[in-house]
C-alpha atoms as a printed R data frame, in Angstrom:
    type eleno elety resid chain resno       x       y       z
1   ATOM     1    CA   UNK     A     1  -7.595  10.711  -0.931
2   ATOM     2    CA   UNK     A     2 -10.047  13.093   0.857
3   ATOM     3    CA   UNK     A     3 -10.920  10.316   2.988
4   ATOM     4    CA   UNK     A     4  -7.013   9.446   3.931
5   ATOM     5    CA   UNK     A     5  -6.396  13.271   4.858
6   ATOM     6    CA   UNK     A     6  -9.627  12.877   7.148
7   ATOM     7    CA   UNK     A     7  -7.818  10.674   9.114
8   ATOM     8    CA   UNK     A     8  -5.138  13.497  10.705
9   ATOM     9    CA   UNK     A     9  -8.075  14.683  12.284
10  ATOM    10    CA   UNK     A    10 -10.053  11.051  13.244
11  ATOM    11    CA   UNK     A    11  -9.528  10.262  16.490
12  ATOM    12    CA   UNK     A    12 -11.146   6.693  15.937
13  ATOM    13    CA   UNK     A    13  -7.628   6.097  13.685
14  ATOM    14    CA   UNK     A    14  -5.480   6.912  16.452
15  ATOM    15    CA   UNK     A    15  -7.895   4.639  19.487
16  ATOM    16    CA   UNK     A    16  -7.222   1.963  17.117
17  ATOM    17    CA   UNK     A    17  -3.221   2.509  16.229
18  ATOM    18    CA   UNK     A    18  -3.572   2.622  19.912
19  ATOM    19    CA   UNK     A    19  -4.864  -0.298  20.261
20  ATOM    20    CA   UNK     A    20  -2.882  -1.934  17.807
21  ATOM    21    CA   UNK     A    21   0.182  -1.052  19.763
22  ATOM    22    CA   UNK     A    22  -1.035  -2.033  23.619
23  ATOM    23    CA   UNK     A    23  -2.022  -5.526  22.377
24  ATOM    24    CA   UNK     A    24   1.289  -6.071  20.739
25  ATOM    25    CA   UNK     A    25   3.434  -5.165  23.720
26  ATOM    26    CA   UNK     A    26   0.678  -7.223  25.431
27  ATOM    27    CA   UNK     A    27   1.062 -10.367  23.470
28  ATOM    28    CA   UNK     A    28   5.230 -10.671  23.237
29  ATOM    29    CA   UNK     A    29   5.709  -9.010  26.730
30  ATOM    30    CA   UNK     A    30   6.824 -12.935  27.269
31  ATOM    31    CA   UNK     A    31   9.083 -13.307  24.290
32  ATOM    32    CA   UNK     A    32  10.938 -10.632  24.961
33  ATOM    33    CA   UNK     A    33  11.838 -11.576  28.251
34  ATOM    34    CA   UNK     A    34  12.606 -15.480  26.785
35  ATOM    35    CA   UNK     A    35  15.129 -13.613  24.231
36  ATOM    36    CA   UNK     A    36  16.557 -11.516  27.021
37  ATOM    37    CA   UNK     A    37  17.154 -14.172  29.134
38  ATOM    38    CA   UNK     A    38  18.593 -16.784  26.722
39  ATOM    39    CA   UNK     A    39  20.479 -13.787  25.005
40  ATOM    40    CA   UNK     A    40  19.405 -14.212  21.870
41  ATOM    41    CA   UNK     A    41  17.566 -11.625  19.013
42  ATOM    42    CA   UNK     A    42  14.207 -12.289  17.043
43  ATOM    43    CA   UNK     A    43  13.686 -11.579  13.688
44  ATOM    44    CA   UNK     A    44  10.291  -9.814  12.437
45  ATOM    45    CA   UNK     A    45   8.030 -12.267  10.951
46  ATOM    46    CA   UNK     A    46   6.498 -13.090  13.815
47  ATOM    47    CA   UNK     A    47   2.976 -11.910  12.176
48  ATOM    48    CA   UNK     A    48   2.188 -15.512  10.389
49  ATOM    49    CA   UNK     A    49   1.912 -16.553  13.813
50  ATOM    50    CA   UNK     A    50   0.413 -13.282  15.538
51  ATOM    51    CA   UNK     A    51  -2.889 -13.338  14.310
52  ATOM    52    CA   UNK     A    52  -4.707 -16.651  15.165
53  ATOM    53    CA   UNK     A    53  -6.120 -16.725  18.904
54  ATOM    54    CA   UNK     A    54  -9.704 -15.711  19.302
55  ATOM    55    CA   UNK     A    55  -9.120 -12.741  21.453
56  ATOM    56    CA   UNK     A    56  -6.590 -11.407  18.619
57  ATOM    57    CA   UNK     A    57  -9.671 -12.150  15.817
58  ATOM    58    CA   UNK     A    58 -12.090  -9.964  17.869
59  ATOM    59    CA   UNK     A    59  -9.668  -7.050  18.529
60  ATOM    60    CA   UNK     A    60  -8.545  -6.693  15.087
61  ATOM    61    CA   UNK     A    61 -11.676  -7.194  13.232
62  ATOM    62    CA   UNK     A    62 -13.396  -5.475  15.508
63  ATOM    63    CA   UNK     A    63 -10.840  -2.256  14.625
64  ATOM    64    CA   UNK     A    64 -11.748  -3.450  10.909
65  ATOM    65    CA   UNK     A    65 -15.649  -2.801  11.205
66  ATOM    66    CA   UNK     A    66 -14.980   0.544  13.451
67  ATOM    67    CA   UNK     A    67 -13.093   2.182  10.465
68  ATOM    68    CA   UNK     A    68 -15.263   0.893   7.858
69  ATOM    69    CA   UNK     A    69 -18.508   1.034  10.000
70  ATOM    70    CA   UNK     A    70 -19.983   4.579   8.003
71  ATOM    71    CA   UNK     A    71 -18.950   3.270   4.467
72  ATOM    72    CA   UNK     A    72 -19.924   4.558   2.148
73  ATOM    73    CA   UNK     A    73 -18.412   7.736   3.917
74  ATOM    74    CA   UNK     A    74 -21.324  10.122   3.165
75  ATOM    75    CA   UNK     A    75 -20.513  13.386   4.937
76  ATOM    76    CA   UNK     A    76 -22.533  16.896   5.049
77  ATOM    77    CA   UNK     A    77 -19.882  17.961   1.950
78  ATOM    78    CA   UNK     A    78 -20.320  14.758   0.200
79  ATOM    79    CA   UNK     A    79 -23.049  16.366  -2.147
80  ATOM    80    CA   UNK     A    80 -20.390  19.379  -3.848
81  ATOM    81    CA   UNK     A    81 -17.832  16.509  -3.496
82  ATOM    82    CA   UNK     A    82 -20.672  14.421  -5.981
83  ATOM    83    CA   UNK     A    83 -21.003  17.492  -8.145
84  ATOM    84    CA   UNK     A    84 -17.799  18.205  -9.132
85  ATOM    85    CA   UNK     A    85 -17.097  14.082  -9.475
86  ATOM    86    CA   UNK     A    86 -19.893  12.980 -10.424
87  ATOM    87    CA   UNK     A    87 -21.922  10.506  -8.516
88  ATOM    88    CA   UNK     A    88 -20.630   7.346  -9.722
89  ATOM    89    CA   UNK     A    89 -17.402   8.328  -9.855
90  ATOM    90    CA   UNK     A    90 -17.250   8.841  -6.038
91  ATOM    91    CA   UNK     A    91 -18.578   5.749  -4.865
92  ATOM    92    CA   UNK     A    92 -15.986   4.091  -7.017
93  ATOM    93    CA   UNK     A    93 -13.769   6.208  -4.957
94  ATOM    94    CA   UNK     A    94 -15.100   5.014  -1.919
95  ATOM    95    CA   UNK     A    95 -14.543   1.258  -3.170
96  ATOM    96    CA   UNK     A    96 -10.711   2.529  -3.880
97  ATOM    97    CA   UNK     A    97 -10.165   3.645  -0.447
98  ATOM    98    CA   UNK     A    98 -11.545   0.607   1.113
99  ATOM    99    CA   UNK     A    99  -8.973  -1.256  -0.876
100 ATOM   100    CA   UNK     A   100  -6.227   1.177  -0.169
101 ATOM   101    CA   UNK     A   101  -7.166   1.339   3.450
102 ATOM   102    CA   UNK     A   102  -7.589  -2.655   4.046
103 ATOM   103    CA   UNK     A   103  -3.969  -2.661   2.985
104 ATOM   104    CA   UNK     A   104  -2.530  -0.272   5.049
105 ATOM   105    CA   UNK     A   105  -4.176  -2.056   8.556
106 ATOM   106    CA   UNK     A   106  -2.155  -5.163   8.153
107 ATOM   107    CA   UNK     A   107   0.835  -2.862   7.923
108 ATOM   108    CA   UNK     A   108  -0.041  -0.871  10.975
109 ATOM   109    CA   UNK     A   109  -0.610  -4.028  12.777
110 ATOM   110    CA   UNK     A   110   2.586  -5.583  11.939
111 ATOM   111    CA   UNK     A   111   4.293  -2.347  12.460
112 ATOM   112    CA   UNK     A   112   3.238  -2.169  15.698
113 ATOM   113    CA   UNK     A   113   4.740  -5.466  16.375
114 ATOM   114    CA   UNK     A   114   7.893  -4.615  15.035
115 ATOM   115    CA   UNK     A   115   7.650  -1.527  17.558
116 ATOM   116    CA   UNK     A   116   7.059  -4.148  20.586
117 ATOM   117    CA   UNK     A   117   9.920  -6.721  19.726
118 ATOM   118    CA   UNK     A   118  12.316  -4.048  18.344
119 ATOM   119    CA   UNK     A   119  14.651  -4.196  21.793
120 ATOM   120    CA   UNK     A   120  15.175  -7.690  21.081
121 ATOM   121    CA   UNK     A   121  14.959  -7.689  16.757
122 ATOM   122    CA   UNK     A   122  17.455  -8.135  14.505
123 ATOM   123    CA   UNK     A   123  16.943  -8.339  10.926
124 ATOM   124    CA   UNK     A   124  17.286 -11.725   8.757
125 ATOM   125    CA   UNK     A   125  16.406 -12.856   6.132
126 ATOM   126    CA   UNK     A   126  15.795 -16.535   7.586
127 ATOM   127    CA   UNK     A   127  13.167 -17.450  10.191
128 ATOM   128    CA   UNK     A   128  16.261 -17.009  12.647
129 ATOM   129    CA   UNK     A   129  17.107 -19.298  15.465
130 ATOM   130    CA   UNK     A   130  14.482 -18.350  17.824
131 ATOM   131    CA   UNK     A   131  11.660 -18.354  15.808
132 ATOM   132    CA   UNK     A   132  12.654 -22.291  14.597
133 ATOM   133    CA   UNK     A   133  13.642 -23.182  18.399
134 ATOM   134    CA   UNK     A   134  10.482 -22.069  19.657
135 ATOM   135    CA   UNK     A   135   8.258 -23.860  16.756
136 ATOM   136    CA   UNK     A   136  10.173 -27.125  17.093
137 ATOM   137    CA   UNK     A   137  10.255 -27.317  20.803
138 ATOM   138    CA   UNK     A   138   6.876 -25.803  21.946
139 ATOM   139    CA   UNK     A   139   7.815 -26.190  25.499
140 ATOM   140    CA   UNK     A   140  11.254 -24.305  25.540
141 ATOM   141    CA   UNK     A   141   9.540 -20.990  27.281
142 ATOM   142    CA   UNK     A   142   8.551 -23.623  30.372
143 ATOM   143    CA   UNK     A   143  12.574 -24.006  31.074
144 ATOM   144    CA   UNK     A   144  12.281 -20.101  31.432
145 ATOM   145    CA   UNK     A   145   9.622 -20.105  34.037
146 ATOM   146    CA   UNK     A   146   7.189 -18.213  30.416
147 ATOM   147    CA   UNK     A   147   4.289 -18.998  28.286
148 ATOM   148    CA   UNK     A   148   3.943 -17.216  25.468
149 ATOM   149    CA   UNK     A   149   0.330 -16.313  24.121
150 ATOM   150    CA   UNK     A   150   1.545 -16.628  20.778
151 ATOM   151    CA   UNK     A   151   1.959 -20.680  19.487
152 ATOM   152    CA   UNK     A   152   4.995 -20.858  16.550
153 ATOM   153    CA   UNK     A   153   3.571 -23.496  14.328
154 ATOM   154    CA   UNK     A   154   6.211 -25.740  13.055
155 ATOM   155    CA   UNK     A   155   4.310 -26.393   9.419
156 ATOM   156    CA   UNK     A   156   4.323 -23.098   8.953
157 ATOM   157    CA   UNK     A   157   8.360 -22.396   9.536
158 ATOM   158    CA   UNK     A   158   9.052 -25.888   7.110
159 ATOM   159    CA   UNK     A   159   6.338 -24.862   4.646
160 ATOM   160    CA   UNK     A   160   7.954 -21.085   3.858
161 ATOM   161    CA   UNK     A   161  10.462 -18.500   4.554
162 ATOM   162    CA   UNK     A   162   9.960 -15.797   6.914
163 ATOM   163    CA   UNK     A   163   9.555 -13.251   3.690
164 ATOM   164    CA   UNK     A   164   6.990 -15.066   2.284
165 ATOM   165    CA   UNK     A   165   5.264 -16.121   5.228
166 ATOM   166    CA   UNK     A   166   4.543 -12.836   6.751
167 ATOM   167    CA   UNK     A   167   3.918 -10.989   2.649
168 ATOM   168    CA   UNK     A   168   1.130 -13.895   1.910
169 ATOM   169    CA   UNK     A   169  -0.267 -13.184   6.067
170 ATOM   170    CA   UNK     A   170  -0.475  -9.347   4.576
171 ATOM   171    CA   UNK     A   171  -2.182 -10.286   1.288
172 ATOM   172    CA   UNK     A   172  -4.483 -12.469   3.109
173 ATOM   173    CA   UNK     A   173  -5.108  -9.714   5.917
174 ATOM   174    CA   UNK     A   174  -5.640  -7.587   2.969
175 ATOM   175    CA   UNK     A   175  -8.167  -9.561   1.275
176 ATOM   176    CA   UNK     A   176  -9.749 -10.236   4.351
177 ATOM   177    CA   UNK     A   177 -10.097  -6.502   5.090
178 ATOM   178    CA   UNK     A   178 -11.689  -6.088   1.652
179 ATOM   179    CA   UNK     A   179 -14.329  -8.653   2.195
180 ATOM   180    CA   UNK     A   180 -15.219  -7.353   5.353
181 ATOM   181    CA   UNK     A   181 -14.951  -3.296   3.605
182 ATOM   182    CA   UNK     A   182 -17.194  -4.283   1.158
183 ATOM   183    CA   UNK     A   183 -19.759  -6.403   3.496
184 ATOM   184    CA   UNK     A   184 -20.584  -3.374   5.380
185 ATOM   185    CA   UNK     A   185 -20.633  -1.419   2.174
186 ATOM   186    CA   UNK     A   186 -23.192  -3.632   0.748
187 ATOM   187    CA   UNK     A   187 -25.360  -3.904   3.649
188 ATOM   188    CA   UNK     A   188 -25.212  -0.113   4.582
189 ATOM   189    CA   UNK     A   189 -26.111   1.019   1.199
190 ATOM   190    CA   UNK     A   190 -28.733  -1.913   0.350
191 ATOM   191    CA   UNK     A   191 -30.080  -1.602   4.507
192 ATOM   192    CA   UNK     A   192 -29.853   0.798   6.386
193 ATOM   193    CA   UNK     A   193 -26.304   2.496   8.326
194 ATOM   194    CA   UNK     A   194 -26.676  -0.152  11.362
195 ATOM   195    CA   UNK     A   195 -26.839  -3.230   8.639
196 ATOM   196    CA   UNK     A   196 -22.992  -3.369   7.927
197 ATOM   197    CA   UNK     A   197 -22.084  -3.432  11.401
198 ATOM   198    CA   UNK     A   198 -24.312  -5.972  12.404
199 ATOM   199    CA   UNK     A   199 -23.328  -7.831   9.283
200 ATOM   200    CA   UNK     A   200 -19.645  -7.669   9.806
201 ATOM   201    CA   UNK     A   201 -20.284  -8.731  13.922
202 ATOM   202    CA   UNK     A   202 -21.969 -11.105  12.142
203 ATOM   203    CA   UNK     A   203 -18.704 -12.330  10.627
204 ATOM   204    CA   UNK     A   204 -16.947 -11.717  13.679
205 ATOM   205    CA   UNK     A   205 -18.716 -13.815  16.144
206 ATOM   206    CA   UNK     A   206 -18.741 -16.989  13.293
207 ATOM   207    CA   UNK     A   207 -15.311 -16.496  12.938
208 ATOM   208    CA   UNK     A   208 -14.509 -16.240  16.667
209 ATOM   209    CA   UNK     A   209 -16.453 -19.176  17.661
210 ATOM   210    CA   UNK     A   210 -14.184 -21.373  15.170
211 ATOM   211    CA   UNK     A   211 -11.588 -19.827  16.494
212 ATOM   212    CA   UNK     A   212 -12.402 -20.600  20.191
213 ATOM   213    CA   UNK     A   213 -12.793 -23.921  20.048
214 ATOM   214    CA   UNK     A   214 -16.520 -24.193  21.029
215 ATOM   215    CA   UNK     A   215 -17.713 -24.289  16.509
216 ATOM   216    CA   UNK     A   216 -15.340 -27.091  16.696
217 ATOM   217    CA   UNK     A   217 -16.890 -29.377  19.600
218 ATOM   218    CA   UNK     A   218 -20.418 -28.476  18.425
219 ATOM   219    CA   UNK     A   219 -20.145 -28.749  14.836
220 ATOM   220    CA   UNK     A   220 -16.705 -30.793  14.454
221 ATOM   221    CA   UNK     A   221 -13.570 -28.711  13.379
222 ATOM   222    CA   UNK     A   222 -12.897 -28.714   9.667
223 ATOM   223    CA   UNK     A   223 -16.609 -27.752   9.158
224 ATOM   224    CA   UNK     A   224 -15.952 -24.912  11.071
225 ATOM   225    CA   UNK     A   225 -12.472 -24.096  10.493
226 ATOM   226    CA   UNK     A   226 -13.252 -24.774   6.779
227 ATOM   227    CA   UNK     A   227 -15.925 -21.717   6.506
228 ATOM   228    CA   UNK     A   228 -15.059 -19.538   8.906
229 ATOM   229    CA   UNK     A   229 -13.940 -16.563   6.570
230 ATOM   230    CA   UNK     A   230 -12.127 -14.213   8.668
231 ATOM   231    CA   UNK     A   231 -10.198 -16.725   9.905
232 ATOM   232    CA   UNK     A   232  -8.373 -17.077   6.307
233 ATOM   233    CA   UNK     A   233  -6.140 -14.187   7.017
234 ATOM   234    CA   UNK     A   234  -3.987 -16.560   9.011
235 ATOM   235    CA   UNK     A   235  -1.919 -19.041   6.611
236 ATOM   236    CA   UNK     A   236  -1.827 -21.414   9.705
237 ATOM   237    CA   UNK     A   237  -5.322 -21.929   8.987
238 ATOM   238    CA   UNK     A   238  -5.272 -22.605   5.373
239 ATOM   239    CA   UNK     A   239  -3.684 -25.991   3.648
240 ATOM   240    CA   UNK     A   240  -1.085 -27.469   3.700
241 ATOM   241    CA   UNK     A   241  -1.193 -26.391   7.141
242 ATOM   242    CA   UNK     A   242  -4.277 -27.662   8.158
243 ATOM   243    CA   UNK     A   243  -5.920 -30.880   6.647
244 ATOM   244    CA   UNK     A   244  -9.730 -30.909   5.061
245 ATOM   245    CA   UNK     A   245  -9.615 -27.081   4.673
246 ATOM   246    CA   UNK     A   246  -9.178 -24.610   1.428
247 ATOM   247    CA   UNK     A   247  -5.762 -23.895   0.244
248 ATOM   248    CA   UNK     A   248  -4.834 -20.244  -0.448
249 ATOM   249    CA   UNK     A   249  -5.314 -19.863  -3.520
250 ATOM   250    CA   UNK     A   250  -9.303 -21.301  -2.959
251 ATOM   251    CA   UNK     A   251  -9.374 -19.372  -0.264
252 ATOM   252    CA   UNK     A   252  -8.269 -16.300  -2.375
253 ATOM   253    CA   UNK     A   253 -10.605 -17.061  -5.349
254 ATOM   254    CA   UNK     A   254 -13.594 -17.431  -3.067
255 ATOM   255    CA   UNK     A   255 -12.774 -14.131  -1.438
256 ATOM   256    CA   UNK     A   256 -12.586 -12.057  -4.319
257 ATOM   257    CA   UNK     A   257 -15.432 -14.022  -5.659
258 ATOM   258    CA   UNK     A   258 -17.825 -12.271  -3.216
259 ATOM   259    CA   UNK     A   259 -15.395  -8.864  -2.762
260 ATOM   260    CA   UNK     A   260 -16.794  -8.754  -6.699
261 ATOM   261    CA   UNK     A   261 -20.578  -9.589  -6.510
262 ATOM   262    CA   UNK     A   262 -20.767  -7.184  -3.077
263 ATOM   263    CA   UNK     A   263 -18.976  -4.551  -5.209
264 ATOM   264    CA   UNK     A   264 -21.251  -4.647  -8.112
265 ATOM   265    CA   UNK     A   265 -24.589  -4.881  -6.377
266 ATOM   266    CA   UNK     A   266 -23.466  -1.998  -3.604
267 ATOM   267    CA   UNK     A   267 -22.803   0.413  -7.550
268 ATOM   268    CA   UNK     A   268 -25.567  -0.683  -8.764
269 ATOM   269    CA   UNK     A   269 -27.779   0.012  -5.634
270 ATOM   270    CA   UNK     A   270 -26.138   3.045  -4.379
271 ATOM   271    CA   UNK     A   271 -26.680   4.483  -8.366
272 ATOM   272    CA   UNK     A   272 -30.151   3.597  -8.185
273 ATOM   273    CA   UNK     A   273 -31.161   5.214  -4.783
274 ATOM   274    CA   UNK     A   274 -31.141   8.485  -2.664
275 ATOM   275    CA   UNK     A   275 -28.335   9.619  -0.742
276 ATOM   276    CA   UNK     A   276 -28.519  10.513   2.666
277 ATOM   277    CA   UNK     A   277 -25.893  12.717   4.165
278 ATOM   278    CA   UNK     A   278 -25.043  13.212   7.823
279 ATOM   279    CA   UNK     A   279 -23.250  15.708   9.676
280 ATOM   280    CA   UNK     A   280 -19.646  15.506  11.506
281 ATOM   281    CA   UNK     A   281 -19.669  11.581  10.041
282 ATOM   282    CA   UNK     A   282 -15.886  11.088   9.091
């Protein structure tokens, strides 16, 4: 909690709600002219479909690592923080808050796309007709003079309802987040402050080059698509959307698989060593 109420006063969280917001209005600046024009309303699950292009992968994890860059959060008044809670205590707090907080960024980030494509939202609890026109005819925008920078996959629409499809897209962002949280946690504590980041960019850039195209003409696609981590907070990337590649539920078990061992070695290595605190570090 002491964390959360730090971020009032973080300007980093309000670059990156910022952020979130600009590249939203960016990215459906398109469909909302396409609904104005053809007079017709979206519904909001657009967010199964939002997060897949490889400039979209290296904003948002990029935001990711920013937030989670100083974990474990050791600030000058971290030490009478440790005294009254007791040392392991508050790095299990830590670990909370990275779980708490990797669950609140997916909901910022589809918030902020509700905030874009709420002149031309209505609520339902269906896919709604726009959503299913524009994933079965992929070429509708083109009778509109538009091309929209977000593809509507057509599995995707047959394989699950709007509901579900956009609360698994926020349990896999979640999970996603957490893997990432606890990455730089590891490598910060075990390292040195610099090793998370470069860990999670890391992550980044392997994920970004599957998502580009260029992992899958070097290395052939479902190897690349198939390992590329980050890339699982997308259900379009995950069976039975995609062939050769993990379901969600392997994809989910393998996550929290490593969340786990990252979680237990960063205790047990943060218990074991001295702290170093720094000054005006949020």
């Amino acid at each position: 909690m002491t964390n959360f109420r730090k971020w009032k006063y973080n300007p980093t969280i309000y670059a990156v709600l910022a952020i979130y917001l600009t590249f939203a209005l960016w990215y459906t600046k398109n469909i909302r002219l396409f609904c104005t024009a053809s007079g017709m309303t979206i519904s909001p699950w657009v967010l199964p479909f939002y997060i897949k292009s490889a400039n979209y992968l290296i904003m948002y994890v990029g935001t990711v690592i920013l937030l989670f860059a100083s974990a474990p959060f050791a600030t000058s008044h971290t030490p009478y923080v440790q005294i009254r809670t007791g040392r392991l205590n508050w790095v299990v707090g830590q670990i909370l808050y990275i779980s708490m907080a990797s669950l609140v960024i997916p909901l910022l980030v589809w918030g902020s796309l509700v905030l874009s494509l709420l002149p031309v939202m209505r609520f339902s609890l269906d896919w709604g007709g726009v959503i299913r026109s524009l994933a079965q005819y992929s070429n509708l925008p083109q009778d509109y003079g538009l091309s929209f920078s977000i593809s509507f996959n057509e599995v995707v629409v047959d394989s699950y309802s709007g509901i579900s499809a956009t609360l698994l897209t926020i349990v896999l962002m979640w999970v996603s987040n957490m893997l990432l949280g606890c990455t730089i946690l590891f490598f910060n504590v075990a390292f040195s402050k610099v090793g998370g980041s470069i860990a999670g960019c890391l992550l980044l850039s392997w994920s970004a080059f599957a998502a580009s195209g260029m992992g899958a003409v070097l290395f052939g696609e479902n190897t690349v698509q198939r390992y590329a981590v980050l890339m699982w907070s997308n259900p379009g990337w995950l069976a039975p959307v995609r062939e050769n590649v993990f379901t969600v539920s392997q994809a989910l078990l393998i996550q929290f698989g490593i969340i786990l061992l990252l979680l237990v070695s960063s205790v047990w290595i943060f218990y074991r060593k001295d702290s170093i605190f720094e000054k005006n570090v949020f």
